[in-house]
DRENDONU-69851 format. One record per residue (C-alpha): x, y, z. Coordinates in pm, whole numbers, plus 32768, in hexadecimal, padded with zeros to 4 digits. Each point is the difference from the previous one (the first is absolute). Layout:
N
XYZ ...
***
This chain:
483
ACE78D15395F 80D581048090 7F6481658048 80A881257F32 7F9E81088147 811B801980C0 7F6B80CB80E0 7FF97FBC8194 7E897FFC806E 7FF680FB8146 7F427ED980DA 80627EF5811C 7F9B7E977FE8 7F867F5C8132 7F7D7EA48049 7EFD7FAD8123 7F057EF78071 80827F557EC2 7FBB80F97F02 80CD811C7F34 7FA4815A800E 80A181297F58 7FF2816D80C3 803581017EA8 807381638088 7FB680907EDD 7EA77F988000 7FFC7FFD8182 7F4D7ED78008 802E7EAC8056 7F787EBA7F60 80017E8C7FD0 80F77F607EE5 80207E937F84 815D7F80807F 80A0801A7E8A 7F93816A8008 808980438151 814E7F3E7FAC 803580CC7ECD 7FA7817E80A7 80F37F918126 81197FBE7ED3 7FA781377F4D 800D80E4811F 815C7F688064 805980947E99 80727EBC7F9F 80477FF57E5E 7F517F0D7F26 7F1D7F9780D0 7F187EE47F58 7E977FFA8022 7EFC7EF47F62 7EE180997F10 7F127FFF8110 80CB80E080F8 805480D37F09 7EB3804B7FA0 7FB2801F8177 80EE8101803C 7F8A80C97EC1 7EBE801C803D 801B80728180 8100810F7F73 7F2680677ED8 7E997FF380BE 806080408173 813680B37FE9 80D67F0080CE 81577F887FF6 805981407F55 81A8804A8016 7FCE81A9805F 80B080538171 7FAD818A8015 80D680EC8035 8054808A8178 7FBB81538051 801E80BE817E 7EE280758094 8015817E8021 7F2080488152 80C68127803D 7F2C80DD7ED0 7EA87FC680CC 80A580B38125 802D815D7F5A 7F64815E8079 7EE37FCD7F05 7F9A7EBA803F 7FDB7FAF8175 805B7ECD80AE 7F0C7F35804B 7FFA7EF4813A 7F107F0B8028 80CF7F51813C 812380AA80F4 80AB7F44810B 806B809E8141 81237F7F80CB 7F7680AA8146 80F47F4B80F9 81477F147FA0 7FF87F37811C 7F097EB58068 7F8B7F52813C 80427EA47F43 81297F5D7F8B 7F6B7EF87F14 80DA7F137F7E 7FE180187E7F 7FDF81868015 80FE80917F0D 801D8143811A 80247F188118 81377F3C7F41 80C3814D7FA8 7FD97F7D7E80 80F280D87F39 7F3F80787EED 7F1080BC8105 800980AE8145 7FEA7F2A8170 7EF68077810C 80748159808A 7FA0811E80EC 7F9F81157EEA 7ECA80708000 7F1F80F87F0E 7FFE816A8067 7EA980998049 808B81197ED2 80547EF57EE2 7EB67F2A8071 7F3381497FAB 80C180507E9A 7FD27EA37FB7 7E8A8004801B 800F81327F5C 809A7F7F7ECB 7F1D7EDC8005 7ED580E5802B 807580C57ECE 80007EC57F40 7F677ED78056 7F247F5C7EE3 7F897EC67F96 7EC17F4D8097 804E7FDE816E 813F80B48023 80A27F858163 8114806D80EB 80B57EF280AB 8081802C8140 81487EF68002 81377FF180DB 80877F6080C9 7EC77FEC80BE 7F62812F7FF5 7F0F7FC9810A 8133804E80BD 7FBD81567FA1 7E9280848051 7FF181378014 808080227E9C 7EEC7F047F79 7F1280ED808D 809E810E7F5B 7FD47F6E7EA0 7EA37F7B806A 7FA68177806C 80A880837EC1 7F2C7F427EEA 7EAF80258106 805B81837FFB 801780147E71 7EC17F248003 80757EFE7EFC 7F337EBF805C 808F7F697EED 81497FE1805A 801F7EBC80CA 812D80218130 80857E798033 80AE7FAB80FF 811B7F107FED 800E7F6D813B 807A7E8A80CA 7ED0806D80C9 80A17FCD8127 7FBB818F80A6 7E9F80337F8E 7FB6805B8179 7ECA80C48087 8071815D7F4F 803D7F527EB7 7EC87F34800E 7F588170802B 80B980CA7EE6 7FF17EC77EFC 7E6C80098053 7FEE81768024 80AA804D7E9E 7FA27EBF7F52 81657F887FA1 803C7EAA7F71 80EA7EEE807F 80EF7F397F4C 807D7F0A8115 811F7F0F7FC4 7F797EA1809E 806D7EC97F78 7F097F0F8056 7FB67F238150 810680488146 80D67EDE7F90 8076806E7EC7 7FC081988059 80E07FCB813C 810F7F3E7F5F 8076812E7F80 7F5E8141803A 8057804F815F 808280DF80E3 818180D28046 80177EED80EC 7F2E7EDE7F40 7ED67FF880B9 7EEB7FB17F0D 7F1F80E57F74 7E9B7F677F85 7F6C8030813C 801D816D8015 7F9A802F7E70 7EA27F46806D 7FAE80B2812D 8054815E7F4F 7F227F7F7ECC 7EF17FBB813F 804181378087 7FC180C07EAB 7E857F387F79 7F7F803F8158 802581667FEB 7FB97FEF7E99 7F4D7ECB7F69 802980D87EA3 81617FEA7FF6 7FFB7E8D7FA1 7FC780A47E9E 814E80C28010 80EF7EE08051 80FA7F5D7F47 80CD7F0F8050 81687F937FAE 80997EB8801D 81607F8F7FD6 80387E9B7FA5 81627F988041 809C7E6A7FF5 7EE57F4580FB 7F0980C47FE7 7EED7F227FB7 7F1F80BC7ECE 7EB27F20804A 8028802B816A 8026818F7FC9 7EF480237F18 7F017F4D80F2 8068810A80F0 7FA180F07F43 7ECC7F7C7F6A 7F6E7FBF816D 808C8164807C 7F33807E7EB2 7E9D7F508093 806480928168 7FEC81627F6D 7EFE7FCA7F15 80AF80567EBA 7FBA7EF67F01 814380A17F56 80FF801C810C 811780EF7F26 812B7F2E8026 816380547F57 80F97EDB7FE3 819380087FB6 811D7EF38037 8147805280D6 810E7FB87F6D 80F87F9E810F 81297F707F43 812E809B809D 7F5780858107 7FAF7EFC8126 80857ED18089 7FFC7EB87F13 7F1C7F6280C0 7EF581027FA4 802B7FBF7EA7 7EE37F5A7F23 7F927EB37FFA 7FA67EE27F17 7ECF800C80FD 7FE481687FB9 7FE67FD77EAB 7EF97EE18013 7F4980FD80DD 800480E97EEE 7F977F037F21 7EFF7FB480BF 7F7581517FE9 7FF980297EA0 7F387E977FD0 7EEE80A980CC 7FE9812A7F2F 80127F277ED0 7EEC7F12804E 7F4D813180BE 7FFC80D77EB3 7FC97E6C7F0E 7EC17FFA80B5 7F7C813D802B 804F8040817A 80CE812F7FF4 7F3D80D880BD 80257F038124 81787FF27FF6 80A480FF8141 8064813F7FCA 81907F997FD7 7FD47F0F7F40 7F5B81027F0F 80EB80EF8037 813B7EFE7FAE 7F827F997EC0 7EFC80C77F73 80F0812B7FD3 80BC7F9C7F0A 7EF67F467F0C 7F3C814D8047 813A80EA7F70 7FFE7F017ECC 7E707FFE7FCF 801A816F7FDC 81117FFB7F12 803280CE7ED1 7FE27EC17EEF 804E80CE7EFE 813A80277F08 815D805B80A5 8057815B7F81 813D80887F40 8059808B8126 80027FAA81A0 804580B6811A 807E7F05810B 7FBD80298186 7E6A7FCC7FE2 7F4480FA809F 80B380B18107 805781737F9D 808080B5811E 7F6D810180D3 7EC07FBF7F3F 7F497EC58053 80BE7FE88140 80F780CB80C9 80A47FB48156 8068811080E2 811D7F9E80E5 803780738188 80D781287F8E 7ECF807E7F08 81057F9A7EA4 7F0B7F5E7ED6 802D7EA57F93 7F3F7EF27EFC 7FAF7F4C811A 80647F5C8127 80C97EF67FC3 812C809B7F68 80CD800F8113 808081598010 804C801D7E88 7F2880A97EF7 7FDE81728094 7EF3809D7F05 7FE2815080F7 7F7C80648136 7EB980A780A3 804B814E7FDB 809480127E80 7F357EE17F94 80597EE97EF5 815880357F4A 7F637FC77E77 816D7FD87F80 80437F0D813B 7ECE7F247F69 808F7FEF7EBD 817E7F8C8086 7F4A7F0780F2 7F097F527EA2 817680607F0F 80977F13814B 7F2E7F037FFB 80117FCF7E70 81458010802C 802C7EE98112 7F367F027F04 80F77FFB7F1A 7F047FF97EEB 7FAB7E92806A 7E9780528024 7FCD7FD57E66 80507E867FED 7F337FAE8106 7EC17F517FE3 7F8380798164 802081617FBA 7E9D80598004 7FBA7F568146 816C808B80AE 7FB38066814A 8161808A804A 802E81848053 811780D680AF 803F7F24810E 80AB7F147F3D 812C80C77FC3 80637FFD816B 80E77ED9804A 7F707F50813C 816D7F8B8073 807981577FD5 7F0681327FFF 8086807D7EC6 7F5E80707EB2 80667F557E85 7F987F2A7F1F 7EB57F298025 80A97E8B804C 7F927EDD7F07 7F887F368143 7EDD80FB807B 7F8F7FE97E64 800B7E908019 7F137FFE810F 7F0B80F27F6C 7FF57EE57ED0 7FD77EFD8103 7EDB809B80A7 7F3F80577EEB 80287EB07F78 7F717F81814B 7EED80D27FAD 7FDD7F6E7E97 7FF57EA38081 7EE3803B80F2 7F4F80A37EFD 7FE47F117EF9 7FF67F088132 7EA880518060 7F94804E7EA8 805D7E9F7FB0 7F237FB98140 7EED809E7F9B 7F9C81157EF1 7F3980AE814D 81177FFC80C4 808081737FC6 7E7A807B8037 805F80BC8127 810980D57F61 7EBA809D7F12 7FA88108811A 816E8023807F 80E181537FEA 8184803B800E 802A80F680EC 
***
């Protein structure tokens, strides 16, 4: 028979492990299909006319839209956020996280740093530094506002351990106003946490977030000094210098790492795992993120087919760790690397796609974050570059300079967000309007949408991977959060 709906379903077809599974963004769910179900959706949404389907997929495909709501045709309708109306005189701003750009310059020059290359769409590493006056209105203005759970004031550069005495001065700040809540983080390579350091970080209780990649050989490869001496070395003895002055402190550390082209992701993550026993933290807080270094180093830096069998490698571990029930004995990397994303799906909203949606997910500037740069001027956060000016410390946020920044952005989609089936899961914001090539701001290019698609249909594919595994094998996720 042929199907009198003409209608595209809003939904991409995937295969994997020898199966067919449909992801509905309507429905925001995803699901197993029978291959004649699959090969008809994947016609229909490629608006195809008269496209035949048997009695039995027909039937299929009308009951899942009549009793599950799926494969339904509606795209909503695109509408710009409008941020800039919670920032009026009667409603005050609230800011649960601000980021302080204390000092522009760095003792390192790693490799894949975007400040160390001069990138175009941001600013290289410089001399300017935070004035003692704009430090002051800035915690002001975060004093005035901060909200949320455990509001925090990062303390970013640069390095800004390369600045001291103005870390004290915000640590002295929030101890005078005697806010406990509000957590001060520093953002450090952990390089300069010398005797003095060791003593203020202990004496006002400030948490760490310290970029290390993972063992000396792939740490040293590229995070190194002006004049490439390596760095790991230093980071450990500091860390040494810190827990024996304050065992406590263990609790307050983060840690960053970097994985760019060789770096081994099982090696890393048994770094990790046995730095984790050496403090006694059964859940070391590890952050993970990919370089990307195309354009940016030599060729013979570039990834490898044995970097990508590395990766591999990594993600059969988590797979037969989470098939069988080990999670919890998987590193703390490894966790990090792929438990993030299944953890923002988990969590999801499942539930019917509006008439309407607001593209650019849940950044609103100068509420749930708000970077202040060297010279004290307000931005979304800090990796615009030097675009985006929302205000500065002494006026405050700019409400109509919100709304032209979200009436930008919905601009620089061209109105592509509505016929895409990843929209709910889009993890795009302002930075994608700045061309890396050239620093400039326009239109939101097809390729950084592409990979959005691609990633979250990474994410799909593990999912139903280990659910095909095992029905236990997304246990773990039950007592997770998305923070």
């Amino acid at each position: 028979m042929t199907t009198a709906d003409p209608d595209r379903p809003f939904c991409r077809i995937f295969r994997h492990g020898g199966r067919s599974y449909a992801y509905d963004a309507g429905a925001d769910q995803v699901l197993e299909v029978t291959p004649p179900v699959a090969a008809w959706l994947e016609a229909a949404v490629c608006d195809q006319a008269g496209i035949a389907a048997d009695a039995a997929v027909a039937a299929a495909i009308g009951r899942a839209r009549a009793e599950l709501g799926l494969f339904r045709s509606r795209r909503p309708r695109l509408v710009a956020k409008r941020s800039g109306r919670d920032h009026t005189a009667g409603d005050p701003r609230r800011i649960s996280q601000m980021t302080l750009t204390l000092d522009e310059g760095c003792n390192l020059r790693c490799a894949y740093c975007p400040h160390t290359l001069a990138a175009a769409w941001t600013r290289p590493h410089g001399e300017r530094r935070m004035s003692p006056d704009t430090v002051r209105a800035a915690v002001d203005l975060f004093l005035a506002h901060a909200d949320g759970d455990a509001p925090s004031i990062s303390l970013y550069g640069g390095e800004p351990l390369l600045a001291p005495g103005l870390v004290r001065l915000v640590a002295d700040m929030v101890h005078a106003a005697r806010r406990p809540e509000i957590r001060i983080i520093l953002d450090t390579n952990g390089t300069l946490l010398d005797a003095a350091m060791v003593e203020l970080v202990a004496e006002r209780s400030l948490h760490l977030q310290v970029s290390l990649d993972g063992p000396a050989p792939i740490h040293d490869r590229w995070r190194t000094t002006a004049d490439g001496r390596p760095t790991h070395a230093v980071v450990m003895a500091g860390l040494a210098r810190l827990l024996a002055r304050e065992p406590a402190a263990a609790g307050r550390l983060r840690f960053q790492a970097t994985l760019a082209p060789g770096s081994d992701l099982l090696e890393a993550d048994a770094f990790f795992a046995g730095l984790g026993r050496e403090l006694g933290l059964a859940d070391l807080s590890v952050g993970a993120s990919y370089a990307d270094l195309a354009g940016t180093v030599a060729a013979e830096t570039a990834a490898t087919s044995a970097d990508a069998g590395g990766w591999e490698r990594a993600r059969a571990a988590y797979v037969d760790a989470c098939a069988s029930g080990r999670h919890a004995d998987l590193g703390p990397l490894l966790r990090a690397w792929f438990d993030g994303p299944l953890i923002r799906f988990y969590h999801r909203e499942a539930a019917p796609l509006g008439a309407t949606f607001k593209p650019g997910g849940v950044c609103a500037p100068g509420r749930r974050r708000l970077h202040v740069c060297s010279d004290g001027r307000l931005q979304p956060c800090e990796r615009v570059g030097a675009s985006f000016i929302l205000g500065d410390v002494q006026l405050g946020i700019d409400p109509e300079a919100v709304v032209r920044l979200e009436q930008a952005w919905f601009d620089a989609l061209g109105g592509r967000c509505a016929d895409c089936w990843a929209l709910r899961h889009c993890s795009l914001c302002f930075t994608a309007m700045i061309d890396r090539e050239t620093g400039h701001v326009g239109a939101v290019p097809e390729s950084a949408c592409r990979s959005v698609r691609e990633e979250f249909e990474g994410t799909l594919r593990l999912w139903v991977e280990l659910l095909a595994r095992s029905p236990r094998a997304l246990d773990h996720l039950k007592g997770s959060s998305v923070s």
